[in-house]
N, C-alpha and C positions, 0 to 999 in steps of 0.2 A: 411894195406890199399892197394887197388890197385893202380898198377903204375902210372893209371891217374890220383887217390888222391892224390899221393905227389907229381908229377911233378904241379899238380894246388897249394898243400900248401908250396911248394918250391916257388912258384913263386911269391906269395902272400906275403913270407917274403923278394923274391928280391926286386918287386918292392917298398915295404917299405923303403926299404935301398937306394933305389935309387931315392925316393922324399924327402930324407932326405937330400942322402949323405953323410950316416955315419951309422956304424956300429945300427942294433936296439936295442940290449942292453943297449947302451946311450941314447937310447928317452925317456924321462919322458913320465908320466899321457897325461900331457895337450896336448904334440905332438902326442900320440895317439889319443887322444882324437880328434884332428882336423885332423887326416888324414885321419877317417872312417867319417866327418862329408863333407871334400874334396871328400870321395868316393862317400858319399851320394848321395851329388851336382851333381855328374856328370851325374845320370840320370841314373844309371845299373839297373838292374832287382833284385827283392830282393832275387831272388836266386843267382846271381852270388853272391851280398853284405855278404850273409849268409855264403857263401863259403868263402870268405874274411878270415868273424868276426874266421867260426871255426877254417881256419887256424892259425891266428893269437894269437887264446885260446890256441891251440895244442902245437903252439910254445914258446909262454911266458910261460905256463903252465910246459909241460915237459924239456925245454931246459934251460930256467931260472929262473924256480922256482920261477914264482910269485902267489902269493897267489889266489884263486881259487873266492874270495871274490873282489878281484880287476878288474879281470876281468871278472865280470858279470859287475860290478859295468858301466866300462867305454866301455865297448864291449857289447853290447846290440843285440841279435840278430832282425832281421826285420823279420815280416809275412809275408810269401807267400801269392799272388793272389791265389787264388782257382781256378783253371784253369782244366776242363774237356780236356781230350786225345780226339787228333783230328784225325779222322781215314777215309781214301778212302775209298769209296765204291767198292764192289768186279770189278764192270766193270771198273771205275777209277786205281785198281789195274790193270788189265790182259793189259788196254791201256799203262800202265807206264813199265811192263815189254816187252809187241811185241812192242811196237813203238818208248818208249821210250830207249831201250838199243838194238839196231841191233848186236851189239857184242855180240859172246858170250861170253866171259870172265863178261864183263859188266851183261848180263843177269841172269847168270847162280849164281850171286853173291847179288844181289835183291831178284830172287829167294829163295835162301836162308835166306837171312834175312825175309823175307815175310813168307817163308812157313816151318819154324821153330821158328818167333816169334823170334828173334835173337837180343840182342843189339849188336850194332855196333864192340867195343872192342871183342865180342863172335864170331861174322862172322867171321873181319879180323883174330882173332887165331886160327879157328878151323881145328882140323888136319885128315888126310883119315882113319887115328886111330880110331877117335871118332865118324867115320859111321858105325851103326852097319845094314849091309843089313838084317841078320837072322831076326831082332825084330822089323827091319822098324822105329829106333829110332836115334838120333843124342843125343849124350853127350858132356854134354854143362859143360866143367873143371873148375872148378874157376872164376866162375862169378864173380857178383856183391857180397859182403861179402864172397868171398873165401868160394863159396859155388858150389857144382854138384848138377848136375841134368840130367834128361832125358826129350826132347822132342819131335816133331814130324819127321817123314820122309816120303813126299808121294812118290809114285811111280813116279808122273812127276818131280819132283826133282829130286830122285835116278836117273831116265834115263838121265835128264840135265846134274850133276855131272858125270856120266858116259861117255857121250861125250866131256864133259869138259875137263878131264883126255887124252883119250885117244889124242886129239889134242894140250896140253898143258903139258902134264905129267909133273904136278907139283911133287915132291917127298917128303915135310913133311909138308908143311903147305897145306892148300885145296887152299886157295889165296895169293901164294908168294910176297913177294915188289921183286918187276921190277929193283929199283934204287940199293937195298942192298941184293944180295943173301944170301941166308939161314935163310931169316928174313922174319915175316908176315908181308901182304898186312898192309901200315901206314894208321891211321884213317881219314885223310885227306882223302888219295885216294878215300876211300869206300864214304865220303859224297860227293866227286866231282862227282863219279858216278850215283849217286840219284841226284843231282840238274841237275844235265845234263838230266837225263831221265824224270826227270820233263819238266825242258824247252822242249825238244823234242817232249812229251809227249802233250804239249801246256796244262796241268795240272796247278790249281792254289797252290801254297805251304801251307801246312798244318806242319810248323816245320821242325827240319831237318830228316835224313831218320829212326829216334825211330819212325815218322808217322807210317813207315810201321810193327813196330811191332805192334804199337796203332792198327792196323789194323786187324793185323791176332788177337786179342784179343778177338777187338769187334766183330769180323765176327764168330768168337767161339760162343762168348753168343750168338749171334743170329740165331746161327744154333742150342741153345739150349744145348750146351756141357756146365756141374756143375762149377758154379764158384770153387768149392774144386780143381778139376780137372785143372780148367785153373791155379789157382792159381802155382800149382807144374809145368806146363808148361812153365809157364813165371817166376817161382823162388825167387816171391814173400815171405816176412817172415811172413808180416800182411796180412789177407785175407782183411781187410779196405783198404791196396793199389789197389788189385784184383777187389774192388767194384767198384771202380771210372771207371770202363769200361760197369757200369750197365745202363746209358746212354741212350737213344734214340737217335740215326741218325737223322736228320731231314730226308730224303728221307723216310725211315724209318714211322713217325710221320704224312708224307704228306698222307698214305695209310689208319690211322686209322680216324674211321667213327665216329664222338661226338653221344653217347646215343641219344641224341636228335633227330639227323637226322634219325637213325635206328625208331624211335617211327613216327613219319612223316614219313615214307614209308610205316609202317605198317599201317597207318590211308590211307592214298591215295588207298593202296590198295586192304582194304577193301570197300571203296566207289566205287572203280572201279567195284568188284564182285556185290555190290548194285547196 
């Protein structure tokens, strides 16, 4: 699992123990049973709840060996919202990088995530190692599922990152943390960066800054690059994940003409030649 995985299914068995206050291998059935129905109540999102239930399978499961039959039984997972990726329009983008981060450090770090399609944990890690200038490509180590890959590198990035350096000369990570040397930029920093350049930006929020991978996805299919293509881009394992960016924009939507009106113009203007 990545480190985000278990520091989230780590936390997931503290705070169990701490509505208890007592070890979770002494909680019966029934107090599990009301602690996911207490989670329920509280109004979370059925994904965060899902993240809960799997931690909680993971942990009774491998750690004390309960039956695999009991915990479906009293651990039920909940259905996700079907929820479409919300993604800025190209000019909403170039506004949230010039206006909304005047820093370079800030910009040059957006940039990156934006124009490599980068999740967040990938930005913060990535190292001057994993620039390849010859192939114009960025290698993305260990993603999501402890998986590589290669994605893009433009030329206005490459030249950003190049100023970046020369005025910052980071030395192993591309975006060092400030607070702990020799350690990458922490995932906090990078979302304080994107909400700041939103407000700045006087942009309305579209999610936190995954928006701007949702972005560089959809602006792919609409420039017509193979969903196959994007797929390996973005490091998907299903190309069903890759589809959900098949979408229309509304901006997008507002440009296309209903057959109908197209048939009504052509009538107008042939009476006109009559």
């Amino acid at each position: 699992m990545s480190p985000r995985t278990q520091e989230s299914y780590i936390g997931a068995v503290y705070y169990l123990a701490k509505h208890y206050h007592k070890s979770p291998d002494l909680l019966s059935d029934e107090e599990l049973k009301d602690y996911l129905f207490h989670m329920a109540n509280r109004g979370l999102a059925p994904s965060t709840l899902n993240q809960n239930v799997s931690a909680l399978r993971c942990f009774y499961k491998l750690t004390l060996h309960r039956s695999v039959d009991f915990l479906r039984e009293i651990l039920p997972r909940n259905r996700k919202a079907v929820r479409r990726p919300q993604a800025y329009s190209q000019e909403e983008v170039e506004q949230l990088i010039t206006i909304g981060a005047p820093q370079l450090k800030a910009r040059v770090f957006l940039m990156t995530v934006y124009g490599a399609g980068l999740r967040l944990e990938e930005a913060c890690r990535l190292k001057f190692e994993h620039i390849h200038r010859k192939r114009m490509q960025i290698r993305v180590e260990q993603g999501k599922g402890r998986k590589d890959r290669y994605t893009l590198l433009s030329p206005v990035l490459l030249a950003e990152l190049e100023n970046y350096w020369r005025m910052y000369r980071p030395v192993t990570w591309v975006f060092p943390s400030i607070k702990y040397p020799g350690k990458p930029m922490d995932y906090h920093t990078g979302q304080r960066i994107y909400y700041r350049a939103v407000k700045r930006a006087r942009l309305t929020r579209r999610g936190g800054i995954h928006s701007l991978r949702h972005s560089f996805a959809t602006h792919l299919i609409e420039a017509g690059v193979e969903i196959t293509v994007l797929q390996r881009l973005l490091g998907h394992t299903s190309l069903m994940t890759t589809s959900t960016y098949l979408h229309v924009r509304q901006e997008r939507l507002a440009q296309i003409k209903s057959p109908l009106q197209l048939l009504a113009l052509r009538r107008l203007s042939a009476k006109a030649k009559a």
